[in-house]
C-alpha positions as CSV (number, residue, x, y, z in Angstrom):
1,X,-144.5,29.2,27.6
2,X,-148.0,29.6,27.4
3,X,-150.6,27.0,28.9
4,X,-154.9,27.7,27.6
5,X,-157.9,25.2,28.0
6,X,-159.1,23.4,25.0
7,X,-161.5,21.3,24.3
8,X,-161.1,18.6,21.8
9,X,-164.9,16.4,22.3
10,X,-164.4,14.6,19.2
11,X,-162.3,12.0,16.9
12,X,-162.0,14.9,14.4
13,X,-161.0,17.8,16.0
14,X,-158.4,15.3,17.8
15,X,-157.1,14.9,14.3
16,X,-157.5,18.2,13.4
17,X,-155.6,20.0,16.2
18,X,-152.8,16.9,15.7
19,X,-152.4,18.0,12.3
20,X,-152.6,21.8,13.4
21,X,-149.8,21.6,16.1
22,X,-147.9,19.1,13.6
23,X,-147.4,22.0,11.0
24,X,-145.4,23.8,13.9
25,X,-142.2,23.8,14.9
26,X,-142.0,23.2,18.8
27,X,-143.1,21.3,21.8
28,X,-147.1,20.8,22.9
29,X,-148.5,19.1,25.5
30,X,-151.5,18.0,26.2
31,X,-152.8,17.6,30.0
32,X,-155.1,16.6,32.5
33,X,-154.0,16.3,35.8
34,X,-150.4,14.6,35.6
35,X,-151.3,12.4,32.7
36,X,-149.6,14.3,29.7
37,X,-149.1,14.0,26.0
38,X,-147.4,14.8,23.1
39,X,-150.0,17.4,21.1
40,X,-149.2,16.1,18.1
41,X,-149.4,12.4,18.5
42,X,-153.0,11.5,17.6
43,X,-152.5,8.0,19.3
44,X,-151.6,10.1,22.4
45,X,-154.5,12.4,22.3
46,X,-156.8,9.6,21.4
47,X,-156.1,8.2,24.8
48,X,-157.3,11.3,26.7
49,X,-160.4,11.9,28.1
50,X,-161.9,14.2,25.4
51,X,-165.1,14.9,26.9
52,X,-163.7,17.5,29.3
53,X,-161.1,20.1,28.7
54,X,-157.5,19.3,28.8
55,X,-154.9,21.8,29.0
56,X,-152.5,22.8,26.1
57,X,-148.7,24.1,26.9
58,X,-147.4,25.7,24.3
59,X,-143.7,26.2,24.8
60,X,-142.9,28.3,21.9
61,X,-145.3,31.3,21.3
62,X,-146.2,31.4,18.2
63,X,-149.2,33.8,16.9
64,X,-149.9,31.6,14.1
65,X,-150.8,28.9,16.5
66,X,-153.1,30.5,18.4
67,X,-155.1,31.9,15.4
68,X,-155.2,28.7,14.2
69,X,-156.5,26.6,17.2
70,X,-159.2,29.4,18.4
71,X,-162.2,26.8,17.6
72,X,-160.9,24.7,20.4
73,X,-160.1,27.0,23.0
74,X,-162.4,27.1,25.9
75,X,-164.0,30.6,26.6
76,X,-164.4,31.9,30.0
77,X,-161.6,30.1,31.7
């Protein structure tokens, strides 16, 4: 299990990280506080504060992933 910060600040990278983790095999969840959803459901990321970072557990590492979600990870965190 790994857990990093993203930030998703916009209707398209919401989509584009849901289609992203959707490709995937495994479990993500999105975060902030104890309000938590499904990574790939675009309804249930659409419902998240995206204006500040949210935190991503990835339950299954998978190298692909992370190469492929690097434009939303949060730097310096």
């Amino acid at each position: 299990m790994k857990q990093i910060e993203v930030l998703i600040d916009a209707p398209e990278k919401a989509k584009k990280l849901c289609h992203i983790l959707s490709s995937h095999k495994g479990t993500f969840d999105l975060a902030k506080g104890r309000y938590i959803v499904d990574g790939k459901s675009i309804i249930g990321v659409c419902t998240m504060d995206l204006s500040k970072p949210l935190t991503l557990t990835i339950y299954e590492e998978d190298d692909m992933v992370m190469e492929e979600i690097q434009e939303f990870v949060v730097k310096g965190r």
